[in-house]
N, C-alpha and C positions, 0 to 999 in steps of 0.2 A: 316502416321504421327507418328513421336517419341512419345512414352508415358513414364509419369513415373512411376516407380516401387515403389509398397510399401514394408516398410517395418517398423520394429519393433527398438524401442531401447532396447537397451540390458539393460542398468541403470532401466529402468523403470519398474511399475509392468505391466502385460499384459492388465487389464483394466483400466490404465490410457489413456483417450484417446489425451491427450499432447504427449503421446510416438510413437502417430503412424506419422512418416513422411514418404516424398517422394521422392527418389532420380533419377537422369536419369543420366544413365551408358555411360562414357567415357566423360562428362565432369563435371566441379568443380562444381556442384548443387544440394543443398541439399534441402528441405524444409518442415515444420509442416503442418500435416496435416489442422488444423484448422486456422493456417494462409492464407490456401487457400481458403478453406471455406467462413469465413468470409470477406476477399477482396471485396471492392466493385464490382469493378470491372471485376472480376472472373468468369467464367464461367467453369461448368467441360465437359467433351467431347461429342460432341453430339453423337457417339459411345456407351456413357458409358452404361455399364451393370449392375443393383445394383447387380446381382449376383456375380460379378468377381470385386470386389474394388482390386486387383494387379493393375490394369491399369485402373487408373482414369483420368488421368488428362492428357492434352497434351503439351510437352517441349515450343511448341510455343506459347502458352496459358500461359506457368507460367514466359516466356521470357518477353513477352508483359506488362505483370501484372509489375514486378520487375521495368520494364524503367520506366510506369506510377508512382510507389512510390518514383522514383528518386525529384520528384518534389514536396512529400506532406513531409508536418513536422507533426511530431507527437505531439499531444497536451503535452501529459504527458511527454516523452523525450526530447522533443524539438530537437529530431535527424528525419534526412529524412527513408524515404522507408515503410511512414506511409498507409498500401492500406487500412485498414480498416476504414472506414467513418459512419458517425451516419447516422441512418434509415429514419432521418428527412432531406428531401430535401435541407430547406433554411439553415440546420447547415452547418457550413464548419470546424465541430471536427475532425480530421483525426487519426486515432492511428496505433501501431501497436496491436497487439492481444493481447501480454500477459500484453502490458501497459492498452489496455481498461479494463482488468481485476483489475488491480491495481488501474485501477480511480475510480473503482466502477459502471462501466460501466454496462446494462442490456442488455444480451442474452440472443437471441428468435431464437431455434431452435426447428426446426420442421422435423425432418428427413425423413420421410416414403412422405412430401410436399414437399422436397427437399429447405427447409426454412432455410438459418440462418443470422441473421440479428441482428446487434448491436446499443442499442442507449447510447448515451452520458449522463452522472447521471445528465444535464439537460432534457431533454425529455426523461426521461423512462416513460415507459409508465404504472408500478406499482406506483410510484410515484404522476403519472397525470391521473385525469381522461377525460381527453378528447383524443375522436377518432383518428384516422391518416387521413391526408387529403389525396385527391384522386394525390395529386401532388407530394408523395414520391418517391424516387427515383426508389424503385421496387417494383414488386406488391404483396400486401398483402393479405393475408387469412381475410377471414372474423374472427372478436375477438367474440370468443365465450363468450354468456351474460346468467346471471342468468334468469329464467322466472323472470316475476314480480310477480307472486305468491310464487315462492319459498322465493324471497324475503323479502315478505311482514310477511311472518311467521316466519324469522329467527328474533328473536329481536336484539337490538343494542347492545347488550352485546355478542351478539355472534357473528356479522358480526365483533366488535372491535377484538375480542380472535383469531379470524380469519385471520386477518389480520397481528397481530402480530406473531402467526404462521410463515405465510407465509413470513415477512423481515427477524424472526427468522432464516428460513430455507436458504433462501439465503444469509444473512450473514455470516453464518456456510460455506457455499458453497464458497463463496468470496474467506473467510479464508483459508480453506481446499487450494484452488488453489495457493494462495498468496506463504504459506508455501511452497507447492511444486515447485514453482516458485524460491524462493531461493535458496532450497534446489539444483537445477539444475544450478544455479550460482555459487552456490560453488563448485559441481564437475568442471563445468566449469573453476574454478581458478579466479573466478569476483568478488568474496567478499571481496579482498581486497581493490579494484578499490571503490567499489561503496560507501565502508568505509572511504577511504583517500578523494573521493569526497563529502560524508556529514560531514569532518570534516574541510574543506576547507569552507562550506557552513556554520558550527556554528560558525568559526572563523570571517567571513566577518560580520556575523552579531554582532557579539562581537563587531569589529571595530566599526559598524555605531552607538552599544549603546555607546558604550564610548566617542564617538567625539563628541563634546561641538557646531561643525559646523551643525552636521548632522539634516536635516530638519523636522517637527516635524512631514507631513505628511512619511514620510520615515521613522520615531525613531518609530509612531505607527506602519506601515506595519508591521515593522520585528517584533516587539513585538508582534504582533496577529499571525502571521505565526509562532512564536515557542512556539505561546500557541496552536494553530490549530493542528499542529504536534504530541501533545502527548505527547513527550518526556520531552521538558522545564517544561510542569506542574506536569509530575510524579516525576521530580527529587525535585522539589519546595514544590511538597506532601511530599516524603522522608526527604526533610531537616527538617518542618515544626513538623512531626512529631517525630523527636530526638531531638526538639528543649527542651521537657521537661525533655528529662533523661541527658542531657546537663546542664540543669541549675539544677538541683538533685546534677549530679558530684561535679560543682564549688560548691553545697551552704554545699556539704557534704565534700570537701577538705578544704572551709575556715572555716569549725568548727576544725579541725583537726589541723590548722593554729592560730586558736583563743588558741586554749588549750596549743598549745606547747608555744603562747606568754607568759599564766598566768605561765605556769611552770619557763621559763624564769626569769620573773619578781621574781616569789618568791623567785628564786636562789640570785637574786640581794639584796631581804634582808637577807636572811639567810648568804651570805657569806661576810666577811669583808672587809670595803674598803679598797682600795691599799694601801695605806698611813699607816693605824691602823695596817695593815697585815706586813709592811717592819718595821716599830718600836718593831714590837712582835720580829722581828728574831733577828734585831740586840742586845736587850736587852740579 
């Protein structure tokens, strides 16, 4: 059976593990490593060797995969060829990899278990604390628990710092990927694309605030979606705050304006009216 071959991107550093994919020799197929991984529906070769990751995965195995994403849409893109699906049975979140990254998505790899498993930032399972039911779609490792001694002597002050840590560390993580995620768009030549398409998407909603028709559950939508965003409230922070060295400028131009009127005015008595001033010459 065909396999495919690993290899390296050249763009990338050597430990980035986004850089490793997999191609198969003599036809148009290329594909990331961890979009295979993660796939639900993926399986790697019952051949495979962890010693020899060159030949992991089988052509007809990443054929099969591809046709089933013909069919899923992606939450975050709303484009098909979505395999990666949440860890939770009853969800039907479907992504693709680098977008469950981008939603904030939680990945649970386990590598030496041959684990990797993605949930949706509604059911992560740092977030929630309850169990996985026995009715997920694949089979889980038992979640490793604190004793309830260990517990009981950590005070609440330290399980909080701990915790905080811990969203710490993976929010760092998120970020780190995010960046690099762009970053590969732009080589790609994509940042223009995905620029002209969020300027397309600030425009539309320009239209619906400004339209006198537009319905009021629809005027709030958009207005919480570009406070949600980020951007609308940091530029509204920026206005907000030049707002005072603005009114400094005007109240320190119309002192500037005041003075040249008094000077003005004094001119007007100092100098002779028209009339008094044409009698002087003719005389």
């Amino acid at each position: 059976m065909a396999k495919m071959l690993r290899r390296q991107c050249a763009f990338c550093p050597d430990n980035e593990e986004c850089s490793v994919m997999y191609i198969a020799e003599g036809q148009d197929l290329a594909v990331h490593q961890d979009c295979l991984l993660y796939s639900s529906g993926f399986v790697e070769s019952e051949d495979y060797n962890p010693e020899n990751l060159d030949e992991r995965f089988d052509v007809a195995s990443v054929m099969t995969e591809l046709r089933r994403g013909r069919r899923l849409v992606c939450n975050f893109c709303q484009k098909k060829g979505a395999t990666v699906g949440c860890e939770v049975k009853n969800c039907r979140r479907s992504y693709h990899y680098f977008c469950a990254l981008c939603d904030d998505a939680a990945i649970d790899t386990k590598e030496e278990q041959g684990i990797y498993r993605v949930f949706c930032p509604k059911h992560d399972p740092v977030r929630k604390t309850s169990l996985y039911d026995e009715d997920n779609k694949r089979e889980r490792s038992a979640i490793t628990v604190q004793s309830s001694s260990a517990t009981e002597k950590m005070s609440e002050k330290e399980k909080i710092a701990e915790d905080s840590l811990k969203a710490l560390r993976k929010k760092q993580e998120r970020q780190k990927v995010r960046v690099e995620f762009l970053r590969k768009c732009k080589r790609a030549g994509l940042l223009d694309e995905i620029f002209e398409e969020m300027l397309d998407t600030l425009h539309l909603a320009q239209e619906k605030l400004m339209d006198d028709n537009t319905s009021e559950a629809e005027y709030e939508e958009t207005v919480i979606s570009l406070f949600d965003c980020g951007l609308f409230e940091n530029i509204l922070t920026n206005a907000h705050s030049g707002t005072e060295e603005k009114i400094q400028a005007l109240q320190e131009t119309r002192k500037r304006l005041d003075t040249q009127i008094e000077l003005l005015k004094d001119l007007q008595v100092i100098l002779p009216a028209p009339e008094y001033a044409s009698n002087c010459t003719s005389e």
